[in-house]
C-alpha positions as CSV (number, residue, x, y, z in Angstrom):
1,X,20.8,-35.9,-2.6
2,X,21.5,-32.4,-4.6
3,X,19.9,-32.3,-8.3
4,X,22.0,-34.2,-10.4
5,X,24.7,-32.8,-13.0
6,X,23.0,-32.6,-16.6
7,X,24.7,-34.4,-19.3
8,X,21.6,-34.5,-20.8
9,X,21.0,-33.1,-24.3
10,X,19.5,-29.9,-23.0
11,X,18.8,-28.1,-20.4
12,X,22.2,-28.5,-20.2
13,X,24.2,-27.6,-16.8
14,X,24.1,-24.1,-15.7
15,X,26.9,-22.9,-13.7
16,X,26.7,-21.3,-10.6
17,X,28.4,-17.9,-12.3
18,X,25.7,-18.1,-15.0
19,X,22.9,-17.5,-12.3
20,X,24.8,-15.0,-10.2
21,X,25.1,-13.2,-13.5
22,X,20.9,-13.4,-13.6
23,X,20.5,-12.3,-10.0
24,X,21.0,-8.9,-11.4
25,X,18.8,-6.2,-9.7
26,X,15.8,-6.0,-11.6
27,X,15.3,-3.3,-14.4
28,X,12.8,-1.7,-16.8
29,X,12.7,-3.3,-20.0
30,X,11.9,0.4,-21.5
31,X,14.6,2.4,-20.3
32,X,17.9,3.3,-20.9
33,X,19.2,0.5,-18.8
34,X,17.7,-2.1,-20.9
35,X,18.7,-0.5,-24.2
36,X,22.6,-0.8,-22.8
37,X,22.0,-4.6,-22.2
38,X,19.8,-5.3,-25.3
39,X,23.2,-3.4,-27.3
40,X,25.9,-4.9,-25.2
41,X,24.6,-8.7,-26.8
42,X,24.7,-7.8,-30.3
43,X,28.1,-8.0,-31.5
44,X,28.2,-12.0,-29.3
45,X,25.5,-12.8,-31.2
46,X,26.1,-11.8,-34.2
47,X,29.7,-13.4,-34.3
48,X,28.0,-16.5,-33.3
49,X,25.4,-16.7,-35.9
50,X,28.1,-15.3,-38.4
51,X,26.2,-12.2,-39.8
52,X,26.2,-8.5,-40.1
53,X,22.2,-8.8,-39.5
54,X,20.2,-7.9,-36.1
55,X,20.2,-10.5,-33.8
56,X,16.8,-10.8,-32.2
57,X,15.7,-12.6,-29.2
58,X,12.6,-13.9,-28.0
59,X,10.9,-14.9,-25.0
60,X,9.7,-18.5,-26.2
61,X,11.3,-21.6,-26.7
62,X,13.3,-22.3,-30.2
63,X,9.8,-23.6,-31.4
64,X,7.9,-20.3,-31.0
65,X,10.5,-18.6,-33.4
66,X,10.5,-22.2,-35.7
67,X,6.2,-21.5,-36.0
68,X,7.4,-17.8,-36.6
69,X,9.1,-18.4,-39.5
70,X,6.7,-19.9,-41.1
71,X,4.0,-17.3,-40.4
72,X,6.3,-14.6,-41.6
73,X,7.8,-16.4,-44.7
74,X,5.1,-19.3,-46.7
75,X,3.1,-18.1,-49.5
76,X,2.4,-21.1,-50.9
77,X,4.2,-24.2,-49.8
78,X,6.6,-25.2,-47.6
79,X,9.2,-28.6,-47.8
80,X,10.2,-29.8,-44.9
81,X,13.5,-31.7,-44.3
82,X,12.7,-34.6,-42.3
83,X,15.5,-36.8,-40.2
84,X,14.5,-37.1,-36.4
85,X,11.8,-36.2,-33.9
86,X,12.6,-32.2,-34.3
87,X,12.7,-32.2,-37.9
88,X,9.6,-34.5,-38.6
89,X,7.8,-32.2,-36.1
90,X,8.4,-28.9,-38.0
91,X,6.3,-30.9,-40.9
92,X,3.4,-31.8,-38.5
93,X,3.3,-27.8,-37.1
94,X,3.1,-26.9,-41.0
95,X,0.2,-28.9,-41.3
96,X,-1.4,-27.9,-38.2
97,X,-0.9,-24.3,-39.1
98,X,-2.7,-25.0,-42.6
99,X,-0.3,-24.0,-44.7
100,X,0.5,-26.6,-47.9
101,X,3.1,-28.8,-46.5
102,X,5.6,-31.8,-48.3
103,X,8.6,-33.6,-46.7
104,X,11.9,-35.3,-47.8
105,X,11.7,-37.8,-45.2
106,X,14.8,-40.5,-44.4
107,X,15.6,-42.7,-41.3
108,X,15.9,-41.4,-37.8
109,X,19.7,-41.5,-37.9
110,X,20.8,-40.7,-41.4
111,X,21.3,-37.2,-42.9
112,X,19.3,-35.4,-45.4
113,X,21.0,-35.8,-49.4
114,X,21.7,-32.1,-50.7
115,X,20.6,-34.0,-53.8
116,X,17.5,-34.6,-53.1
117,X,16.7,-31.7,-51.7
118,X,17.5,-29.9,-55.7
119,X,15.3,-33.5,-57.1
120,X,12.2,-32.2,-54.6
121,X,12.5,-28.3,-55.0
122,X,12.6,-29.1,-58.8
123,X,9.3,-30.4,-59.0
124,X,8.3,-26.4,-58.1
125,X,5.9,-24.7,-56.0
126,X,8.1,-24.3,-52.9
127,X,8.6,-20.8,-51.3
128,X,10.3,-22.2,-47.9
129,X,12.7,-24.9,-46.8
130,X,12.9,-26.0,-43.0
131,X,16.4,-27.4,-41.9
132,X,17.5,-28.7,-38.5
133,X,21.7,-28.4,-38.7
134,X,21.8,-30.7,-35.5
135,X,19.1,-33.2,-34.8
136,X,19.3,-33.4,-31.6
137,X,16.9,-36.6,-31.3
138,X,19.9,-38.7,-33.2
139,X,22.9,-37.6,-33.1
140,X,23.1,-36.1,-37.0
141,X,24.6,-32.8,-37.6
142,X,23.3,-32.2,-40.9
143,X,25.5,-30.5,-43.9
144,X,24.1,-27.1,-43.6
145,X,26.4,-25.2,-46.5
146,X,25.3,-28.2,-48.7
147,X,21.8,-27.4,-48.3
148,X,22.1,-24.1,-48.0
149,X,24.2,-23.7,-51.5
150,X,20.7,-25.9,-52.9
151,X,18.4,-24.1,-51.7
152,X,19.9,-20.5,-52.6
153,X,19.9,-21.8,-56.5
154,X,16.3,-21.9,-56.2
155,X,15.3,-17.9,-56.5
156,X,13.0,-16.9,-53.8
157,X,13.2,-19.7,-51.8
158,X,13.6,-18.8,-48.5
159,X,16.4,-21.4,-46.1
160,X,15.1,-21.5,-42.2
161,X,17.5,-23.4,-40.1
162,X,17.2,-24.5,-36.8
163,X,20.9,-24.7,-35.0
164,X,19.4,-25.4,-31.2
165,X,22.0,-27.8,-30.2
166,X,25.1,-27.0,-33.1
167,X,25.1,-23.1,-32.2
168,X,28.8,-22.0,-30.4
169,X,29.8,-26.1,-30.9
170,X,30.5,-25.4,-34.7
171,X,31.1,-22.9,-37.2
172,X,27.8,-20.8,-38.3
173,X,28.2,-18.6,-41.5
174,X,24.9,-17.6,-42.1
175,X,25.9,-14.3,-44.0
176,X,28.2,-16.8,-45.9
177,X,25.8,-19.8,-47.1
178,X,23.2,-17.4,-47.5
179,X,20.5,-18.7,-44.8
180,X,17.4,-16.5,-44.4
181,X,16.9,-17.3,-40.6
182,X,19.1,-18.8,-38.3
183,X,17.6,-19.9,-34.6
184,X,18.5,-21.1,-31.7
185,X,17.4,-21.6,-28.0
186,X,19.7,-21.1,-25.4
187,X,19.5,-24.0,-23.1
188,X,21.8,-26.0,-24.9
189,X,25.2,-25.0,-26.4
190,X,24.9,-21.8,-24.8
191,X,24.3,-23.3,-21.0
192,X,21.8,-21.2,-20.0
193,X,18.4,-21.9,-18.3
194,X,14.9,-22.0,-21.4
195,X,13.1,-19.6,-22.4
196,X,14.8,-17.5,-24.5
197,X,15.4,-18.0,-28.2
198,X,17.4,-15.5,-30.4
199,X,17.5,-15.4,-34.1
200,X,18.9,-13.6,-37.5
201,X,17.0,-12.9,-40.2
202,X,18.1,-11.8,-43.5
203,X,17.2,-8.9,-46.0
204,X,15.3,-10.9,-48.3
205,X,13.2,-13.1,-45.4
206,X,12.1,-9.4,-44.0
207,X,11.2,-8.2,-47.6
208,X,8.8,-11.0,-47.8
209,X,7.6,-10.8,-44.2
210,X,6.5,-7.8,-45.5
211,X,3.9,-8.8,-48.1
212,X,3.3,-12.1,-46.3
213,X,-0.5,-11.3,-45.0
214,X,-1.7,-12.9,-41.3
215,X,1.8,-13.5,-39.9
216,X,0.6,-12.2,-36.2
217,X,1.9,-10.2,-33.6
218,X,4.3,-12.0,-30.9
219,X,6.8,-13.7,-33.6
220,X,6.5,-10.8,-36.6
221,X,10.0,-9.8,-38.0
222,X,9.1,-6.4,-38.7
223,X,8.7,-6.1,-35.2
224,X,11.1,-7.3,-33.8
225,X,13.2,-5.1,-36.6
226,X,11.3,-2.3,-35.6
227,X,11.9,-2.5,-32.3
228,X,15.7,-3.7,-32.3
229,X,16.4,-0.5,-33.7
230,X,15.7,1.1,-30.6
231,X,17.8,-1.6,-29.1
232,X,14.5,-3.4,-27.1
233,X,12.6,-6.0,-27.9
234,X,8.0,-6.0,-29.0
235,X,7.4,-7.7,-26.1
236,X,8.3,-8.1,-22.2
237,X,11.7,-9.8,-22.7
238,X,12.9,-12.2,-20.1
239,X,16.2,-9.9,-18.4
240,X,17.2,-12.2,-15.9
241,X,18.1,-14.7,-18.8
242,X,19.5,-11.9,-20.7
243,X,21.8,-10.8,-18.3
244,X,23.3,-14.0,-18.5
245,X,23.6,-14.3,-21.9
246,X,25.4,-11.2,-22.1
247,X,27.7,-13.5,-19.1
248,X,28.1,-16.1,-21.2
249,X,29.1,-14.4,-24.5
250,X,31.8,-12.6,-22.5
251,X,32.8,-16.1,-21.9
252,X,32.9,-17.1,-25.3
253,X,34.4,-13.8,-25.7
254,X,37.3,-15.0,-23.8
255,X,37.9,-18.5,-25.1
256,X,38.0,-17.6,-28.4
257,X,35.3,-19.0,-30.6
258,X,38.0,-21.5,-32.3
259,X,38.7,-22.8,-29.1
260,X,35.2,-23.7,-28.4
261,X,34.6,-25.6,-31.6
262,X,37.8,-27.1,-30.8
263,X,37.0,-28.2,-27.1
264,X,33.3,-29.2,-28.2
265,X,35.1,-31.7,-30.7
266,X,37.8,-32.8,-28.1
267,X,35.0,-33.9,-25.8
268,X,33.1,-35.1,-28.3
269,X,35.9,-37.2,-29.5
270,X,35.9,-38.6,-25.8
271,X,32.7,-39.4,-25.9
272,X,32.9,-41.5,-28.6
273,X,36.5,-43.1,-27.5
274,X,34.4,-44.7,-24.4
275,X,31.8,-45.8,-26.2
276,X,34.0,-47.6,-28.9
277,X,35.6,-49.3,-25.8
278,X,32.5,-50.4,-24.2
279,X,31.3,-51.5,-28.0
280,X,28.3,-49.6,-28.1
281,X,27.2,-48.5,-31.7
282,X,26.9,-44.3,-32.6
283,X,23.7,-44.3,-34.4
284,X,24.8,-41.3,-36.4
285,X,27.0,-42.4,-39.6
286,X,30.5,-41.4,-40.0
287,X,31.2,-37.7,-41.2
288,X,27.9,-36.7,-40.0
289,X,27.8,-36.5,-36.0
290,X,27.0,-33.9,-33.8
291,X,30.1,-32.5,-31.9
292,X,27.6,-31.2,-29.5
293,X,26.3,-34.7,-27.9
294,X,26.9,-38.3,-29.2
295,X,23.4,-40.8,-29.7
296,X,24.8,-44.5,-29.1
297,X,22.3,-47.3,-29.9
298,X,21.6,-50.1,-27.2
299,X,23.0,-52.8,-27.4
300,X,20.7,-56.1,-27.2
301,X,20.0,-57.0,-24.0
302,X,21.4,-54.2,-22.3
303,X,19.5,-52.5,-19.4
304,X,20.0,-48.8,-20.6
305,X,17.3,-48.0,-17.4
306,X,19.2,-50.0,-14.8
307,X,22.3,-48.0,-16.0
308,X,20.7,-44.5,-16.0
309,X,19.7,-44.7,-12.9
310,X,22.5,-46.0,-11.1
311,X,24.7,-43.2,-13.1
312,X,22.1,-40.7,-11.1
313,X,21.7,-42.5,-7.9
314,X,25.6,-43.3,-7.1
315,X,27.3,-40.4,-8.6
316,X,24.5,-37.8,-9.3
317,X,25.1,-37.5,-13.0
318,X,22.0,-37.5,-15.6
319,X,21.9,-39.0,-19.0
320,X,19.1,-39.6,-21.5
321,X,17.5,-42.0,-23.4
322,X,16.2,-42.0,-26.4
323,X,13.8,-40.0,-28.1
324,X,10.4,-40.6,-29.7
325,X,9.9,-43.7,-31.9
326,X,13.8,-44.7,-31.1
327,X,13.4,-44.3,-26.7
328,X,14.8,-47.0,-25.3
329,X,16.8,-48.5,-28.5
330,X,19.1,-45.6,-28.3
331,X,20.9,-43.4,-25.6
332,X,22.0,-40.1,-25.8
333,X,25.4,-38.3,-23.6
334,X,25.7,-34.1,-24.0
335,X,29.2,-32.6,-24.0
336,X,28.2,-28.9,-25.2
337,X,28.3,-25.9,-23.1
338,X,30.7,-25.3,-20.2
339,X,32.1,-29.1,-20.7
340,X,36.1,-29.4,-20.3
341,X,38.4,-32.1,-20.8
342,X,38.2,-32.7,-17.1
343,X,34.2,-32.8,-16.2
344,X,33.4,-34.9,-19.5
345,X,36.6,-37.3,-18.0
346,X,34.4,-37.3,-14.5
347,X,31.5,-38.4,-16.1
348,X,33.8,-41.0,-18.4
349,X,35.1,-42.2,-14.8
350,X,31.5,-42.6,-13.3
351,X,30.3,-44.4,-16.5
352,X,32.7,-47.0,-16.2
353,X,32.2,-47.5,-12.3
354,X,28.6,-48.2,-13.1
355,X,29.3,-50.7,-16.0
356,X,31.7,-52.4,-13.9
């Protein structure tokens, strides 16, 4: 049997036009040919990330440029906003990296409270905030301008947001809402294979990366700034992937980014529609849900594994399960990326075969 269709919440499918755009003949990644790439994905990405800033991109996963940030930007301590198995683990590298480290921390499931985030930053001492918009563990699209709009009343506290699995599914403003980094892998919303990140940074997170002592080599802004200006990249970039990014923003290009947002929320809505009609639960409250991929919690009883697998065995299609401490009591169903109307309806087809 071939590998199974992904409807998993990342890697997400890859189509077959995405890799013919990678099997591009291989070129120097200090020439002219390069440069013309490196410049061709700037404008994408910047519409995308809504900004006027460089967009940078990295050869790591999100979590290499999530570390980054806080070697370029903490002084002195750093909150973490905790709500699922992403989010709480941004807390545990802040610790492991030594820095001094505190946590608003609710329910795998429920969305962080602007409100508490001003009650926490109040108590003073904070330099850094870490965000995740979409938490992709449970389902929650956190309210990034709420945050944001907090945080920015708090002078010289610097906003990083992590939008792995909400960038291209949603609107992202980050010039707007005043967000000092914005990053994302690709291997989600933007349906590409990992191992590439890319990322904004804003004025005021590069003037403190500049008096920010220790911040290494691989993830330093001011080199990636310094080198972006000469349209390449401080270290060996990963082209193949690049050359089908530049694919798929042309894609996104031609759809329109309103369209996008407004197919991710039609499938979405699907999603969710079968769900309701099998009565399964979303674990994600109301007015906060990911229009990217929909957590449902298992029901009692149910045999989520038996269900899974048959899904994969009779008509090659892969779902997950839960994640972390909530594996097994919850299940998880992707719609981002190249998703339409008509494969999310396949999968909507096969999922009812299965339950009978």
């Amino acid at each position: 049997m071939p590998t199974p269709k992904l409807f998993a919440p990342g890697p997400v499918d890859v189509s077959p036009e995405t890799f013919a755009a990678m099997s591009h003949t291989m070129i120097g990644h200090r020439g002219s040919d390069f440069e013309e790439l490196y410049a061709s994905l700037r404008p994408g990405l910047q519409s995308l990330i809504g900004t006027s800033r460089p967009v940078f991109t990295s050869t790591s996963s999100a979590w290499g440029v999530m570390e980054g940030s806080l070697r370029n930007l903490v002084r002195n301590k750093v909150l973490c906003l905790c709500c699922g198995a992403f989010s709480d683990k941004w807390f545990d590298v802040a610790n492991k990296l030594g820095y001094e480290a505190d946590k608003i921390q609710v329910e795998w499931g429920e969305a962080i409270d602007p409100e508490a985030v001003r009650a926490k930053l109040a108590e003073g001492g904070f330099d850094t905030v870490t965000f995740i918009h979409s938490e992709t563990s449970t389902g929650v699209l956190n309210d990034l301008a709420g945050i944001a709009a907090v945080v920015k009343s708090f002078p010289d506290t610097m906003l990083v947001v992590d939008t792995v699995s909400s960038l291209s599914t949603v609107p992202i403003n980050m010039d707007e809402i005043g967000a000092d980094v914005i990053l994302a892998g690709v291997q989600k919303a933007l349906a590409l294979p990992p191992g590439l990140a890319v990322f904004a940074v804003s004025e005021a997170a590069t003037e403190r990366a500049k008096g920010t002592p220790n911040r290494g080599y691989y993830f330093d802004f001011l080199e990636f700034e310094k080198n972006d200006a000469k349209n390449n990249t401080p270290s060996t970039p990963s082209i193949s992937i690049l050359y089908g990014l530049q694919y798929i923003l042309g894609q996104i290009e031609k759809e329109g980014l309103e369209n996008r947002f407004a197919r991710h929320a039609e499938t979405n809505a699907m999603i969710h529609a079968w769900g309701a009609r099998h009565g399964f639960q979303l674990f994600a409250p109301e007015g906060r849900r990911s229009k990217a991929l929909t957590c449902f919690a298992t029901p009692d009883g149910f045999d989520l594994s038996g269900f899974i697998k048959e899904l994969k065995t009779k008509h090659n299609l892969l779902i997950n399960g839960g994640y972390g401490k909530i594996k097994g009591t919850t299940f998880r169903i992707s719609n981002m990326g190249n998703e339409t109307v008509e494969t999310v309806q396949e999968l909507i087809d096969a999922m009812d075969n299965v339950l009978g």
